[in-house]
C-alpha positions as CSV (number, residue, x, y, z in Angstrom):
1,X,51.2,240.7,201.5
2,X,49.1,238.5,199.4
3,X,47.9,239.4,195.9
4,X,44.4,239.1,197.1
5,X,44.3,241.3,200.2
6,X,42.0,244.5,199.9
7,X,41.6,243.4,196.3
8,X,37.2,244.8,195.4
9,X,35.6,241.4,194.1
10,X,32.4,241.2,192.5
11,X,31.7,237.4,192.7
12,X,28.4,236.7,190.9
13,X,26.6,232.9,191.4
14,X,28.2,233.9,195.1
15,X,25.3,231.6,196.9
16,X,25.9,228.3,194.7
17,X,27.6,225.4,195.4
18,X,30.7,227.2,193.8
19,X,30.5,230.4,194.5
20,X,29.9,229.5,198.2
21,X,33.5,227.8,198.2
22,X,35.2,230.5,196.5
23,X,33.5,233.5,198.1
24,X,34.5,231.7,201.7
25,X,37.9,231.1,200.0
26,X,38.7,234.8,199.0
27,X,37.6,236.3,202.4
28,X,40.0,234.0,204.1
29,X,42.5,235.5,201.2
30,X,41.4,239.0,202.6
31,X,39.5,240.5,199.3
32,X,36.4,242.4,199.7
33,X,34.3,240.1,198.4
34,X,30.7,241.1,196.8
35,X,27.7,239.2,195.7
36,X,25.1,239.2,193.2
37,X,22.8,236.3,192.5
38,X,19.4,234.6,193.0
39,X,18.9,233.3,196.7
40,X,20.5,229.8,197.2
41,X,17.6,227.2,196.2
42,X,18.7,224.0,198.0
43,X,17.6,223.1,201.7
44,X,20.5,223.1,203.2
45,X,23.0,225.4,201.5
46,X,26.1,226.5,201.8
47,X,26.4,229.7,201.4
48,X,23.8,230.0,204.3
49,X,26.1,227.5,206.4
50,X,29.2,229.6,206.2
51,X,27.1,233.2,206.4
52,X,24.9,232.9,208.9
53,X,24.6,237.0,209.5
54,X,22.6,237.4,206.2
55,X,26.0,238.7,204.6
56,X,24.1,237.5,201.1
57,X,20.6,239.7,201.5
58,X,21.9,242.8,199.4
59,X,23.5,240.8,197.1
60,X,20.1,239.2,195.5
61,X,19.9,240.3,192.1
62,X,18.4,238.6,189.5
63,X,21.4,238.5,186.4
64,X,18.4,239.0,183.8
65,X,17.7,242.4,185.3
66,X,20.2,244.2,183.3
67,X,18.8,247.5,185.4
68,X,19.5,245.9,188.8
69,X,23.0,244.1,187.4
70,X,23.8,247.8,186.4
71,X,22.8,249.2,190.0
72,X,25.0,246.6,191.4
73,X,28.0,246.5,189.7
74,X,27.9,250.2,190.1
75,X,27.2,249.5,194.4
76,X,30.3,247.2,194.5
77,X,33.1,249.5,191.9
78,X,35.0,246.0,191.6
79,X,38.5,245.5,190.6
80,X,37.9,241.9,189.9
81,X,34.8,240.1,189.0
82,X,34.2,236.3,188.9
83,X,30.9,235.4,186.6
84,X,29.4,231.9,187.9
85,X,26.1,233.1,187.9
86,X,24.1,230.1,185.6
87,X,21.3,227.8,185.2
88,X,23.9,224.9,185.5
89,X,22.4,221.8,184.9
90,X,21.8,220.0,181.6
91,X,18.5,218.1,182.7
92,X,17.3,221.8,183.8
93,X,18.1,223.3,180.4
94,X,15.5,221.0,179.1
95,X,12.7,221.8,181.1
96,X,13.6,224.9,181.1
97,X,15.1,226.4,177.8
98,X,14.1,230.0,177.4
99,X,14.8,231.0,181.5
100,X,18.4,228.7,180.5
101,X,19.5,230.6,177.8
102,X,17.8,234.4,179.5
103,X,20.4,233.2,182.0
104,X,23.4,232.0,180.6
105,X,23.9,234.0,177.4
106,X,21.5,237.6,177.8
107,X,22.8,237.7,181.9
108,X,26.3,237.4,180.7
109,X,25.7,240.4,178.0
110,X,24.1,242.4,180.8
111,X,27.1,241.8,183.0
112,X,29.9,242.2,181.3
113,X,27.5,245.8,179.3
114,X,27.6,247.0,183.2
115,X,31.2,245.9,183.9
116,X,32.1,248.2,180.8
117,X,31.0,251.8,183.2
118,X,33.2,249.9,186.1
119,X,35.9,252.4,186.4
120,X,38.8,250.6,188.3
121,X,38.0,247.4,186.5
122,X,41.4,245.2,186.2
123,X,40.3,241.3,185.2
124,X,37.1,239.6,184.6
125,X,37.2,235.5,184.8
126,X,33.7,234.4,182.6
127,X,33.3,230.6,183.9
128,X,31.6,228.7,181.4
129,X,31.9,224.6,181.3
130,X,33.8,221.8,179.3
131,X,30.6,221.0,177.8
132,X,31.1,224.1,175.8
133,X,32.6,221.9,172.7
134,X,30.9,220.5,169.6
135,X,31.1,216.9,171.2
136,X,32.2,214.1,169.1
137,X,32.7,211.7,171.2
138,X,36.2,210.9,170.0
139,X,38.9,209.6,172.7
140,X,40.9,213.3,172.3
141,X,40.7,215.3,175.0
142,X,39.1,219.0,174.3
143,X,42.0,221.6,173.9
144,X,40.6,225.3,174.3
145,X,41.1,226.1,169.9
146,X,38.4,223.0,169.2
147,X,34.9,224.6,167.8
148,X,32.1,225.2,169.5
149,X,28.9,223.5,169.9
150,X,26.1,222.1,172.0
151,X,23.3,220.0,171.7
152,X,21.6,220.2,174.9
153,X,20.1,224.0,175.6
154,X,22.7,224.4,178.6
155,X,25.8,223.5,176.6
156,X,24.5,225.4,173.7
157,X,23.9,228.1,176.3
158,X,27.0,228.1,177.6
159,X,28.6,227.9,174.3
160,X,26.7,230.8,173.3
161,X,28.2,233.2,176.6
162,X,31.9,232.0,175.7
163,X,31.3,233.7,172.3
164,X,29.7,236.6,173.8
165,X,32.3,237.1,175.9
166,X,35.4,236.7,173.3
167,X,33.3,239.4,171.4
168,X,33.2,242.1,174.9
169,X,37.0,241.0,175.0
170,X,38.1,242.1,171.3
171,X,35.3,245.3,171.4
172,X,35.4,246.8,174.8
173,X,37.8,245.6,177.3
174,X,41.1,244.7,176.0
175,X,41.0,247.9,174.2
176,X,40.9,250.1,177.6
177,X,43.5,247.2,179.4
178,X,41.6,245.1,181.0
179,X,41.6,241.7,181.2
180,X,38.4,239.2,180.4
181,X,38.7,235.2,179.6
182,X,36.6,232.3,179.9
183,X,37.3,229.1,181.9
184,X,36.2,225.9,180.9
185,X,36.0,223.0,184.1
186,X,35.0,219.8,184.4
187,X,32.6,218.0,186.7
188,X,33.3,219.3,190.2
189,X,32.4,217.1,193.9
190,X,33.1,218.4,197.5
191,X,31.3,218.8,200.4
192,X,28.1,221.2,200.4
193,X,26.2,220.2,197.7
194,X,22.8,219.8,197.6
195,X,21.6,220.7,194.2
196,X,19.1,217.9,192.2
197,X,21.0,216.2,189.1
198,X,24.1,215.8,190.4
199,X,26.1,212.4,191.2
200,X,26.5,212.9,194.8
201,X,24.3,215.5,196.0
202,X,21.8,212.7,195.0
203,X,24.4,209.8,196.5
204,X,24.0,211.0,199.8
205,X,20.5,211.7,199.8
206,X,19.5,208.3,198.6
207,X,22.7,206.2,200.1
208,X,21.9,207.7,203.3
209,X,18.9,207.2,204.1
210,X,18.7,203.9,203.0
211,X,16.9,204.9,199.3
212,X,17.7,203.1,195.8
213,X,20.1,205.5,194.1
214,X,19.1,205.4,190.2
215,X,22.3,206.1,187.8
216,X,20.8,206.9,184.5
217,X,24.5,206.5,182.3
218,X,26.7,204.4,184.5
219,X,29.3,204.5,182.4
220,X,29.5,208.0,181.0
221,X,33.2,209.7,181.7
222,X,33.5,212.7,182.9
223,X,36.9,215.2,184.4
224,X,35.6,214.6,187.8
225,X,37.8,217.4,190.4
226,X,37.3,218.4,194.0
227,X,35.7,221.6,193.7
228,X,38.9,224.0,194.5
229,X,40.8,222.8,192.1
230,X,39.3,224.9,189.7
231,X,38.4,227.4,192.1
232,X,42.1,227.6,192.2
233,X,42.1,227.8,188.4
234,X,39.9,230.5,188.1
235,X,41.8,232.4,191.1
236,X,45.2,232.1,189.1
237,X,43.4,233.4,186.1
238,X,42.6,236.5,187.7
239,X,45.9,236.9,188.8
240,X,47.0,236.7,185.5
241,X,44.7,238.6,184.0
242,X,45.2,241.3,186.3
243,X,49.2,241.9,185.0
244,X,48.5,240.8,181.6
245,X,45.4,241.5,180.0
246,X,46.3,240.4,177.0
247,X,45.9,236.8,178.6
248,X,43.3,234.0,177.2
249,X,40.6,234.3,175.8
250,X,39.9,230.6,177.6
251,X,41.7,228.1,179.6
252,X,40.5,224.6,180.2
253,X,40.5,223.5,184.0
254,X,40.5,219.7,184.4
255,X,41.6,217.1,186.6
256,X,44.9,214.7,185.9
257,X,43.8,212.3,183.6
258,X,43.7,209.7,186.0
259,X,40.9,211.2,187.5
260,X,38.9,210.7,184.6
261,X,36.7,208.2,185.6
262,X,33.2,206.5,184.6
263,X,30.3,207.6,186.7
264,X,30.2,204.1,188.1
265,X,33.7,203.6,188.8
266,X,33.1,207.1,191.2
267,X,29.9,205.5,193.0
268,X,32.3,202.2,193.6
269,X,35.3,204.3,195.1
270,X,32.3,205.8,197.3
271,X,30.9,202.5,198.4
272,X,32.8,202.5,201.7
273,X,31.6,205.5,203.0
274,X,27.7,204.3,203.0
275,X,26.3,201.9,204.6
276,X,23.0,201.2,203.3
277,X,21.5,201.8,200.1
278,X,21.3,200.3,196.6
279,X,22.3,201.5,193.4
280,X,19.7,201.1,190.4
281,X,22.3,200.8,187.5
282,X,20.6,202.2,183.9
283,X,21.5,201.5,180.7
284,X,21.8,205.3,179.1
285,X,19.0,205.0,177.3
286,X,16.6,207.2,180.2
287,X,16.1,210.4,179.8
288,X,17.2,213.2,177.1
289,X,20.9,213.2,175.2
290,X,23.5,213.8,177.1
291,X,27.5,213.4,176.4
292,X,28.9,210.1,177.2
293,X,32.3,211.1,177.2
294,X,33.8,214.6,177.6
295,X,37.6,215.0,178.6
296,X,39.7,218.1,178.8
297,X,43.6,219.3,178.2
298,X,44.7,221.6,180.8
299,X,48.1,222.1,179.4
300,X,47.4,225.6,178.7
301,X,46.8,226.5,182.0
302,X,49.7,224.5,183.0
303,X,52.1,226.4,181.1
304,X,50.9,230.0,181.5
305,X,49.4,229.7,184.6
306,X,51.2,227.2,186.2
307,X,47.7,225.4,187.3
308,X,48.4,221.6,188.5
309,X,45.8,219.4,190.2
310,X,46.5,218.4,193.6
311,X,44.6,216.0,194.8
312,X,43.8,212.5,193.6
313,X,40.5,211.1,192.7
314,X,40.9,208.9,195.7
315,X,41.8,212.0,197.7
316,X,38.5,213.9,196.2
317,X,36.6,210.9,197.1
318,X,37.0,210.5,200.6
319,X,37.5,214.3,201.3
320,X,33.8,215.0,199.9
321,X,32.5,212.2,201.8
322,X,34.2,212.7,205.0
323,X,32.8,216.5,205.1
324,X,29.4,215.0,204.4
325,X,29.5,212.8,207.4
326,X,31.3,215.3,209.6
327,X,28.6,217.9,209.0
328,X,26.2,215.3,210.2
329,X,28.0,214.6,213.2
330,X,27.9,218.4,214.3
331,X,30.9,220.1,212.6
332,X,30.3,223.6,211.1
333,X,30.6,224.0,207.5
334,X,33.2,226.7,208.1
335,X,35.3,224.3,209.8
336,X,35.4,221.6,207.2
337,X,35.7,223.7,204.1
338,X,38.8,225.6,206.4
339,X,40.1,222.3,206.4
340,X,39.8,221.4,202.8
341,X,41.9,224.5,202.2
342,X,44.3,223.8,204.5
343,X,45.0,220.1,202.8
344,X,44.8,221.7,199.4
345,X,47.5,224.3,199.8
346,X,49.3,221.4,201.6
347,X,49.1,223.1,205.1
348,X,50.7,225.8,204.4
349,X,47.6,228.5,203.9
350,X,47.8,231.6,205.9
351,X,44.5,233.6,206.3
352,X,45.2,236.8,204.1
353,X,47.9,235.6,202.1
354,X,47.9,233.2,198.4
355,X,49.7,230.6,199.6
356,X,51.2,227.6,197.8
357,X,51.8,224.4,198.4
């Protein structure tokens, strides 16, 4: 039987773009998968797509309610809990500060305060971002020891809940064996989403319908990975965690270094798969600071997790765009992100079992 049948999942962030791929993912594993988040905010979205029957309704909980987060991690009695929940976008943290740090860095203190009355509690995974270092700019990838930092309010956010988190870690759980850690991942693409600010959410709203596509920092780099490949990070995390709490405190979960790529160099491999459209190519000086290079080492979660990226930045590519275009020619969500799973684990996944490729 796999390790994640009949497993008690509290997933938070469970209608994003992420949480929507892994909370589809572990239901096909067999967990008991439970939610807790805002209401998806895109038109479409993919939780929606996949849950047509509501399944999300009683899981809508603001994460800044510590009252309701207690109610609901005390509803759920989780053995595992994934924390996505986030304002997630840089731009966002700008216009947005105070709501982006009452999110990131007070929700995750209310979580992981509730998660310390969760009785059968076995692993927590804390997902934060690779824009969690003090950014230098330098050509060295980010290994998980380098300092802290942030100068946007998001990154400095984020920064902020990995700290809180290592401090819940030393204080609370790892004294009563259970296991907490943060993971750090890189820019993720795939089919399904739709949020503003993001490279192709905005691609295929602008390339398809015949718009000028704006790139503000062409030639920022960035860890660009299909989206369950650090699902898959995250998942082995758990797993981890789960026999060995004494596991972390963070892991980095980025692409081969091949798939480190420019933002233009992603919008060229894209250019086949549109077919009308321009591209308005910026100079980086629009808008507010933002990192113009960010890289990560994995090799920690290569060699205690055995984590290893599967698929190619080619591969990523066209499987993001191809579920795009297949959505729009009438295929349901559920089938295209079953297939995505079924190429990642390299045909081999079973429904109810954590299969490997």
């Amino acid at each position: 039987m796999g390790f994640w049948r009949g497993k008690r999942v509290l997933l938070t962030g469970h209608t994003g773009f992420k949480g929507a791929w892994l909370h589809f993912w572990l239901k096909q594993l067999g967990a008991h998968v439970q939610g807790l988040s805002l209401a998806p905010n895109t038109e479409p979205a993919l939780f929606d797509l996949l849950a047509n029957d509501g399944a999300h309704a009683k899981g809508i909980v603001d994460i800044r309610d510590r009252i309701a987060v207690l109610a609901r991690v005390k509803a759920t009695d989780p053995e595992i809990v994934f924390h996505l929940a986030a304002q997630p976008l840089v731009r966002a943290g700008y216009r947005e500060p105070v709501e982006t740090f009452e999110t990131n860095v007070q929700g995750t203190v209310n979580l992981l305060d509730a998660l310390r009355m969760a009785p059968d509690l076995r692993a927590i995974v804390v997902v934060t971002t690779d824009k969690v270092y003090e950014n230098p700019e330098s050509a060295e990838p980010f290994v998980e020891a380098d300092p802290l930092g942030g100068h946007d309010p998001y990154s400095a956010s984020k920064a902020a809940a990995d700290v809180v988190t290592a401090s819940y870690r030393r204080s609370f759980f790892l004294p009563r064996g259970v296991g907490l850690a943060t993971a750090r991942a890189g820019n993720v693409i795939g089919g399904g989403d739709w949020a503003a600010d993001r490279l192709i959410p905005d691609a295929v709203r602008a390339l398809t319908s015949g718009n000028v596509l704006d790139i503000r920092r062409p030639d920022a780099v960035r860890p660009w990975q299909h989206v369950l490949e650090p699902l898959n990070g995250y998942m082995l995390l758990a797993e981890k965690l789960w026999n060995a709490p004494e596991a972390g405190p963070a892991y980095n979960f980025g692409p081969d270094p091949a798939s480190t790529a420019t933002v233009r160099k992603i919008l060229e491999l894209s250019a086949s798969y549109f077919e009308r459209g321009n591209i308005g190519w910026g100079d980086g000086s629009d808008g507010p600071h933002e990192a113009g290079l960010l890289t990560l080492d994995s090799t920690k979660a290569a060699d205690e997790l055995g984590f290893r990226p599967r698929f190619t930045l080619e591969q990523t590519i066209d499987r993001t765009w191809r579920w795009y275009r297949s959505l729009n020619e009438g295929k349901s969500a559920s089938d295209l992100c079953l297939a995505d799973l079924i190429a990642f684990e390299g045909g081999h996944f079973e429904i109810g079992q954590r299969a490997t490729a």
